[in-house]
C-alpha atoms as one frame of an Amber mdcrd trajectory, in Angstrom:
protein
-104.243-460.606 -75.550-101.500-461.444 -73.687 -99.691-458.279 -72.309 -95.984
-459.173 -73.685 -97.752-458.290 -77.195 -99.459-455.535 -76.801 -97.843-452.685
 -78.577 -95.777-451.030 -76.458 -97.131-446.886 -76.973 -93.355-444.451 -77.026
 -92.686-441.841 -78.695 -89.605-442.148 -80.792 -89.997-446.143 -80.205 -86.902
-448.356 -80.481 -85.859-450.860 -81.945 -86.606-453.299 -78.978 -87.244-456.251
 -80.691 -83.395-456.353 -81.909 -81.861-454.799 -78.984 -83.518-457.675 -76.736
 -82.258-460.020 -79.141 -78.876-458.448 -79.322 -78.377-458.273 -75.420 -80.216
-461.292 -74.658 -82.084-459.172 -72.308 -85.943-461.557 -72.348 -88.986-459.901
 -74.034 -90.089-456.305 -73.372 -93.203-455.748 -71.344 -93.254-451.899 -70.887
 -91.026-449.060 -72.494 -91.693-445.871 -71.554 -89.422-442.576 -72.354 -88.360
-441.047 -69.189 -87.881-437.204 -69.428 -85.865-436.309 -72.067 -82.744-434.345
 -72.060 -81.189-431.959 -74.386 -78.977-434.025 -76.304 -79.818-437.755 -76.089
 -83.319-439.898 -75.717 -83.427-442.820 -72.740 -86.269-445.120 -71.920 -87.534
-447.155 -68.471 -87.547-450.828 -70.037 -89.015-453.790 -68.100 -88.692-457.584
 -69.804 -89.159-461.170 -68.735 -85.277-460.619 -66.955 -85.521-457.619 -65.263
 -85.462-453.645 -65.286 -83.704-451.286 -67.512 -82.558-448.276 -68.814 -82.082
-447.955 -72.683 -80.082-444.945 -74.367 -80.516-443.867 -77.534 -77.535-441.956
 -78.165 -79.252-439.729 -80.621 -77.291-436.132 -80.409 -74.865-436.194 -83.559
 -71.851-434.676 -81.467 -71.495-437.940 -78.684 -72.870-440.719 -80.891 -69.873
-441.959 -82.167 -70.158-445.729 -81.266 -66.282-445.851 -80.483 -66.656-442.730
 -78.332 -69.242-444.374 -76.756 -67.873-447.958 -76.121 -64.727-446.113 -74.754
 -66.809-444.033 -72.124 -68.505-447.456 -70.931 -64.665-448.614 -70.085 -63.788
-445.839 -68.281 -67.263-446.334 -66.527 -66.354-449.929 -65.731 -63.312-449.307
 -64.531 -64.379-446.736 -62.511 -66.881-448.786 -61.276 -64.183-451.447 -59.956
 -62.482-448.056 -57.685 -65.657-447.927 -56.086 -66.806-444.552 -57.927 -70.870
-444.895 -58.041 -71.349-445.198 -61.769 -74.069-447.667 -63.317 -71.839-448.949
 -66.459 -73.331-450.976 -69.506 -74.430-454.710 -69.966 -72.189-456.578 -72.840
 -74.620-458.290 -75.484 -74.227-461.627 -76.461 -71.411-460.233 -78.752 -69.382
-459.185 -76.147 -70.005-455.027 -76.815 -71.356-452.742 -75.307 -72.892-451.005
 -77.663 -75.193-451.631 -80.268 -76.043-450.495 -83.481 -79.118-450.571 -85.291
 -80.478-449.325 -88.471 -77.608-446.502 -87.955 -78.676-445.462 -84.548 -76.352
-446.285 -81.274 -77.864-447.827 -78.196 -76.912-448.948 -74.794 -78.625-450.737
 -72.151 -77.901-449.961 -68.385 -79.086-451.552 -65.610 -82.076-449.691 -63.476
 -80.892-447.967 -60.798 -83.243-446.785 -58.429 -83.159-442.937 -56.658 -84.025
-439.690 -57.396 -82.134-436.265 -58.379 -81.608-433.682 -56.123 -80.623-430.087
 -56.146 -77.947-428.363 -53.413 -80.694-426.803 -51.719 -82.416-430.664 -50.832
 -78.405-431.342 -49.645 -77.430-430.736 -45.968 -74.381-428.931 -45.619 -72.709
-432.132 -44.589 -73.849-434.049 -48.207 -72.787-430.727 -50.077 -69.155-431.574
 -48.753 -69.735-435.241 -49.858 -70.984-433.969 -53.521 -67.025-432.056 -53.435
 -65.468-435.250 -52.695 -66.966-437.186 -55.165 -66.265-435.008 -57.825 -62.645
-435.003 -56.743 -62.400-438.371 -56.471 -64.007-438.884 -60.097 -61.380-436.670
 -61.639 -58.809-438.034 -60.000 -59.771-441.560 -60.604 -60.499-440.290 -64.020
 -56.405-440.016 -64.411 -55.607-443.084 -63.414 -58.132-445.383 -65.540 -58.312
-443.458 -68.404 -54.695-444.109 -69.216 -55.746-447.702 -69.462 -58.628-447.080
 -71.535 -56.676-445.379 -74.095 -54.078-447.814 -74.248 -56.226-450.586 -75.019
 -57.238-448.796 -78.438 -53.524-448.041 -78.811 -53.744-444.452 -78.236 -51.415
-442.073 -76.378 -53.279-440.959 -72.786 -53.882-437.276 -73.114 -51.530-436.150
 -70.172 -51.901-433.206 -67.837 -49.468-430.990 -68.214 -46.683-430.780 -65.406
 -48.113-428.076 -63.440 -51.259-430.072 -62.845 -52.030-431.152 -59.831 -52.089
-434.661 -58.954 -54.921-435.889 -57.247 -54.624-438.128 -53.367 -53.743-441.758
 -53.502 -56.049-443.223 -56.138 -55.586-446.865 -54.908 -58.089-446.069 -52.271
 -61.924-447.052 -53.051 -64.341-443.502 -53.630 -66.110-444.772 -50.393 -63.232
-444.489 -48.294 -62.179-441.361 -50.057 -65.330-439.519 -49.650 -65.215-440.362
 -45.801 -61.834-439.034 -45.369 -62.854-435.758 -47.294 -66.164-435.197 -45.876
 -66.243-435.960 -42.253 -64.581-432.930 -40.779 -67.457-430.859 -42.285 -70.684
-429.754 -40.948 -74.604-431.487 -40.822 -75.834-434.488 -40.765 -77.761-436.706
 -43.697 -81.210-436.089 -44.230 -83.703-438.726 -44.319 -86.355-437.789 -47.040
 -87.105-441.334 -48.303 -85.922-441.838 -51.924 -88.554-442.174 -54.952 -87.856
-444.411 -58.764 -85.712-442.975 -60.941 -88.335-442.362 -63.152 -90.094-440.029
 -60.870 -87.672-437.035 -61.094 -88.093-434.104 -58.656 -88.187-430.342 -59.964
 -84.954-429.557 -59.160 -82.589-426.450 -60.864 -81.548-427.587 -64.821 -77.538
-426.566 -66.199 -77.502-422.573 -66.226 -76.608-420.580 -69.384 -72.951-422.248
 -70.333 -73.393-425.619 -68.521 -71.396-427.987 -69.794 -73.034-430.404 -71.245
 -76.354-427.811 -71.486 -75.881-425.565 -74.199 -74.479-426.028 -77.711 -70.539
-425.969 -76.996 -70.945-429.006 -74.855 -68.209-429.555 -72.055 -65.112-426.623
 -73.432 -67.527-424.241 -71.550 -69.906-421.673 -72.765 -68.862-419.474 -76.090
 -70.436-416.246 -76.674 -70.392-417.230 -80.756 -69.039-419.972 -83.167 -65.652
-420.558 -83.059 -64.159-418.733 -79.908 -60.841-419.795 -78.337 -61.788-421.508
 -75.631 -58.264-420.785 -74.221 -58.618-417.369 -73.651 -62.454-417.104 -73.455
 -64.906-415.324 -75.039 -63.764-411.651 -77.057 -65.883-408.890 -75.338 -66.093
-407.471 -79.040 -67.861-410.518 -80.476 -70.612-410.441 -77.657 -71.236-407.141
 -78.727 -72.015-408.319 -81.917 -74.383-411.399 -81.145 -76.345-408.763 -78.223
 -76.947-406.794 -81.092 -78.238-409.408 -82.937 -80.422-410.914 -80.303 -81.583
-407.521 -79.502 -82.963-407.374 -83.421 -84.887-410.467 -82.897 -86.273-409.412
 -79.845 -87.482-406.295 -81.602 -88.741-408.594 -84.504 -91.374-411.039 -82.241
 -94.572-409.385 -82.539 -96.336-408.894 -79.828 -93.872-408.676 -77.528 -94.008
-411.669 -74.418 -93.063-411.809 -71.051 -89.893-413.524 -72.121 -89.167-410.929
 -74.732 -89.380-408.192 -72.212 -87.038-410.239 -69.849 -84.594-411.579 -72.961
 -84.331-407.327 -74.129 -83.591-406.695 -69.829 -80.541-408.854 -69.548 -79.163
-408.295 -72.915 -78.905-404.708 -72.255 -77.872-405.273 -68.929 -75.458-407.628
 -69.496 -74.039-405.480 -72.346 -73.748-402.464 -70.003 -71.912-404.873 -67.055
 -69.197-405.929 -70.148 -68.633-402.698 -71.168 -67.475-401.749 -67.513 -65.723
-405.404 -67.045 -63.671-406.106 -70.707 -60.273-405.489 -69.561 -60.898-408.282
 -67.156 -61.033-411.151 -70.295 -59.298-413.923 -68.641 -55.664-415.289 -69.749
 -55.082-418.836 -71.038 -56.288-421.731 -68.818 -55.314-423.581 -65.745 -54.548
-427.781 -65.516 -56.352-429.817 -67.396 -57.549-433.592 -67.068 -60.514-435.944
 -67.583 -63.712-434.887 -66.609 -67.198-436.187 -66.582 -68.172-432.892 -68.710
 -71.704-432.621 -67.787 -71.821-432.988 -63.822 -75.328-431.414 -62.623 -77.527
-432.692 -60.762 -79.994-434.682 -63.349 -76.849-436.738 -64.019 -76.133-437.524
 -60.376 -78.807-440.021 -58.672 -79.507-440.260 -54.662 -80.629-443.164 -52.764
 -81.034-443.356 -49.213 -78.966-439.828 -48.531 -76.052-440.814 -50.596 -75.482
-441.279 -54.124 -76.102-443.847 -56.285 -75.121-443.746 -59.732 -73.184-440.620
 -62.025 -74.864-440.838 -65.151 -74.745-439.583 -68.718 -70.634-439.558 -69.660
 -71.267-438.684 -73.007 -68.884-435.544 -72.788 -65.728-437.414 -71.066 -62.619
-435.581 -72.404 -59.407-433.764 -71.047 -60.504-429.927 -70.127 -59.810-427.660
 -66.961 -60.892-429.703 -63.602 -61.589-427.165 -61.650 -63.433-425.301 -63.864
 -65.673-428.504 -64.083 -65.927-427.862 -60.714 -67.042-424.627 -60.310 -69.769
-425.057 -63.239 -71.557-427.666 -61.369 -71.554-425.675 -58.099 -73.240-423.011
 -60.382 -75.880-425.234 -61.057 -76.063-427.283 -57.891 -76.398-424.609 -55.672
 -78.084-421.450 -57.317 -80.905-420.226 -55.704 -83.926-419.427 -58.175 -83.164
-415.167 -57.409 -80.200-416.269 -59.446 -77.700-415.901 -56.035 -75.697-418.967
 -55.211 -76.190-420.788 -51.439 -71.828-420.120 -50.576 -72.196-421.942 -47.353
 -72.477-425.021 -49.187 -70.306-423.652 -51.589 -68.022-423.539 -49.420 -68.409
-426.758 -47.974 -68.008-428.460 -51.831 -65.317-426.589 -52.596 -63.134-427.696
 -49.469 -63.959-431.073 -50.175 -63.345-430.908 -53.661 -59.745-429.389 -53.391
 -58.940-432.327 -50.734 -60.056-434.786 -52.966 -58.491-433.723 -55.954 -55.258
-432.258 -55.008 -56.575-428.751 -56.052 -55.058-425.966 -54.173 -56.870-422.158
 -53.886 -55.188-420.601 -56.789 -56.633-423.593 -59.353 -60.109-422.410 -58.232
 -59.595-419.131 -58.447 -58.660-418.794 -61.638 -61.579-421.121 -62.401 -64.001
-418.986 -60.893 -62.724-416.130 -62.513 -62.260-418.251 -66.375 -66.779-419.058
 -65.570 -67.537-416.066 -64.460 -66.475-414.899 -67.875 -68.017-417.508 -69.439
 -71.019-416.606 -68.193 -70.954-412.656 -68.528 -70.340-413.461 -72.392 -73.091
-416.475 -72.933 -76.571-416.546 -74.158 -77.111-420.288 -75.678 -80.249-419.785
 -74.080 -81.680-417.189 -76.045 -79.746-418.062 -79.397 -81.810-421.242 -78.752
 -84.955-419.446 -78.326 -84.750-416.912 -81.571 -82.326-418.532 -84.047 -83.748
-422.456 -84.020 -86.746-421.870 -82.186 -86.089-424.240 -79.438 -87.906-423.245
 -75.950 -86.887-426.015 -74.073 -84.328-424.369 -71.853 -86.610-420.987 -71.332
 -87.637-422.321 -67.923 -83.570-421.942 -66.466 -83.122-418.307 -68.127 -84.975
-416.309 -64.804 -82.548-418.297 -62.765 -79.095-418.245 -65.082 -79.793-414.334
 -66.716 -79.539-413.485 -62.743 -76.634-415.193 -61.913 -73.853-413.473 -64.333
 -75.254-410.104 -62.343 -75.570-411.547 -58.681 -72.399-413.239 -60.152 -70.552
-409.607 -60.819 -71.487-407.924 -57.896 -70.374-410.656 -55.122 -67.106-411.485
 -57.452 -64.876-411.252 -53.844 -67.528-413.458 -51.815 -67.655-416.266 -54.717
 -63.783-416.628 -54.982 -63.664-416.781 -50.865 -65.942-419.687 -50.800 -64.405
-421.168 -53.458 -60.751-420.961 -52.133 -61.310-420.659 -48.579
C-alpha cells in the first residue's frame, strides 16, 4: 500500500484531509502530535509540499477564530520588524485560519530548534532573552495599533505614564545587538536538535501566565479577584482551608499530599506575617505576548528562532510580563532563582523597552504577591483532578518561600 494512504495513527486526529484541501498544502504523509500543552493541541505534519506545524486551537478561552486571525497579523507584522516569530500560511481563501466542523486550525510553517531553559543560557544569551522581550513589547505598540485599525477598532493605549519603548523603526536584530553586547559571556555551541525533540527543561511556575487557569492577568488566589490590586489575603485563607480539607480527604495519604499539606501551611503562616504588604493598583500597561516561557521560545544555532504560541496577546502590565518569565526561565529546581542572569535579563530588558527601575520594582513586588497567594496547581490537582502540572509544584511551592526571604536580592537584580 502506498504510504500516502496508510492511516495516519494520532490521537485526537484532524481533520487533514480538509485542512490540506483548504491550504492547498499537498497530501499528508505523517501527522504526529508533538507534546501537548495545557491549553491547545499542535501536530508535526509532513505532505507532498513540505513540513508543518498544525494547531488545533482547542482551549475554549483563545479559540475565538477572530482572536485568532488578529494574533496572526500582529505576528506578521512583527515578523516584517525583524522580531523572530513563525506567522501563519493564508489558504487558498486568503485566511489564516480555518474552521472545520466547529474547531479552529492554523498551519505554521516548521521551524526547526529546540527549547531551552536559563540555566542552558550563557550569561551573555540571558541578556539577549531581555532584549528580545523588550523589543517584542515595544514592537508590540507600534503594530498592534495597525492591527486594530484594520478591524475598525480603537488601539488600546497605554496610559501616559507608560513608558515608551527605543526607536521601533529599527529591525529586533539590530536592537538586540545594541542591548546585549555590553554584557557578559559568550554563545554556547551545543548543536541544536528538531523541534519535535523537546529537551526537559523548567515548565510556567504556579501563576504563569499563560500556565494556570487565569491565563495572562496573572495568577488569582480564587474566582473573580481584582487583578488591579491583587489577590485579598482573606480569600487565600479561605481556599488554604479548603485545599487543606481535600488533602485530609485523599486516602492514603501520597508523597504529594504530604508536600501539598507542607506548603499550604507554610504558605499560610508566611501571609499571615506579610498581608499588610497587598500591593496597590498596577503599573503601565501595553501588549504583551502573555505566555513568554521558555516552551514558547525556540533556539537554533545559539540564538532564537521563532516566539511561539500568541494565543494570550492583550494589553496588561509589561514589566510584570517580564518578571514572570524570568521566574520561569531562570528558577533553579531548589525553587531559588539564578540572579546573575537575572540580572543580566533585566538590564537588557529595561534598555530595550524603555523600562526604568521603579517599573520593575513594583512588578516584582505586584508577582511576588501573586505568587504568595496562588495555588492553580493544587486546585488543579484536587478540584478537577488534573495532574498534569504536579511535576512544576517541588520547583514553584519553593519559590514563593526562597521568593520571601531574598525579597531585597530579587528587586536588586531586577532594578540594578
Amino acid at each position: 500500500m502506498p504510504r500516502s494512504s496508510v492511516p495516519i495513527p494520532v490521537i485526537h486526529a484532524p481533520p487533514l484531509g480538509a485542512l490540506l484541501r483548504q491550504y492547498a498544502a499537498g497530501s499528508a504523509l505523517t501527522c504526529d502530535p508533538v507534546e501537548q500543552g495545557l491549553l491547545n493541541r499542535g501536530y508535526r505534519l509532513r505532505t507532498t509540499h513540505g513540513r508543518y506545524f498544525l494547531k488545533h486551537h482547542f482551549d475554549p478561552e483563545t479559540a475565538d477564530p477572530a482572536a485568532i486571525a488578529r494574533q496572526h497579523r500582529a505576528t506578521q507584522r512583527l515578523a516584517d520588524l525583524g522580531v523572530p516569530v513563525a506567522p501563519p500560511l493564508a489558504g487558498t481563501d486568503g485566511r489564516t485560519v480555518a474552521v472545520v466542523g466547529g474547531h479552529a486550525y492554523a498551519l505554521h510553517p516548521w521551524i526547526d530548534g529546540r527549547h531551552r531553559h536559563g540555566g542552558q543560557l550563557t550569561t551573555a544569551q540571558c541578556a539577549r532573552l531581555g532584549a528580545l522581550l523588550g523589543v517584542v513589547h515595544a514592537s508590540l505598540e507600534r503594530v498592534m495599533e495597525r492591527v486594530m485599525a484594520t478591524q475598525g477598532r480603537a488601539p488600546a493605549k497605554p496610559p501616559a505614564d507608560a513608558r515608551p519603548g527605543q526607536d521601533q523603526g529599527q529591525g529586533q536584530g539590530q536592537a538586540l545587538k545594541g542591548t546585549a553586547d555590553d554584557m557578559a559571556g559568550t554563545p554556547e555551541g551545543t548543536p541544536d536538535r528538531g523541534q519535535g525533540a523537546q529537551d526537559r527543561v523548567q515548565v510556567p511556575p504556579e501563576g504563569a501566565a499563560g500556565a494556570g487557569p487565569t491565563g495572562n492577568t496573572g495568577a488569582r488566589a480564587h474566582e473573580g479577584t481584582d487583578p488591579a490590586r491583587g489577590a485579598d489575603p482573606a480569600d487565600t485563607f479561605a481556599l488554604i482551608d479548603r485545599l487543606l480539607a481535600r488533602v485530609r480527604s485523599h486516602r492514603p495519604p501520597d508523597a504529594f499530599d504530604e508536600l501539598a499539606r507542607h506548603r499550604l501551611l507554610e504558605r499560610r503562616a508566611l501571609l499571615e506575617k506579610h498581608a499588610d504588604r497587598r500591593p496597590p493598583q498596577g503599573g503601565s500597561v501595553g501588549w504583551v505576548h502573555g505566555d513568554f516561557h521558555p516552551f514558547n521560545l525556540l533556539y537554533r544555532d545559539g540564538e532564537p528562532a521563532a516566539i511561539v504560541d500568541w494565543d494570550r496577546l492583550g494589553v496588561h502590565p509589561r514589566a510584570e510580563e517580564a518578571v514572570r518569565a524570568a521566574m520561569i526561565f531562570f528558577v533553579r529546581p531548589v525553587g531559588a532563582l539564578d540572579l546573575a542572569k537575572v540580572r543580566a535579563y533585566a538590564r537588557a530588558y529595561r534598555r530595550a523597552a524603555g523600562a526604568g527601575p521603579a517599573e520593575l520594582a513594583a512588578a516584582v513586588h505586584r508577582v511576588w504577591w501573586e505568587r504568595l497567594n496562588d495555588f492553580w496547581m493544587l486546585r488543579w490537582h484536587y478540584e478537577r483532578g488534573d495532574t498534569r502540572a504536579d511535576p512544576q509544584f517541588p520547583a514553584a511551592s519553593a519559590l514563593a518561600v526562597w521568593w520571601t526571604r531574598e525579597y531585597d536580592a530579587v528587586c536588586e537584580a531586577f532594578t540594578g
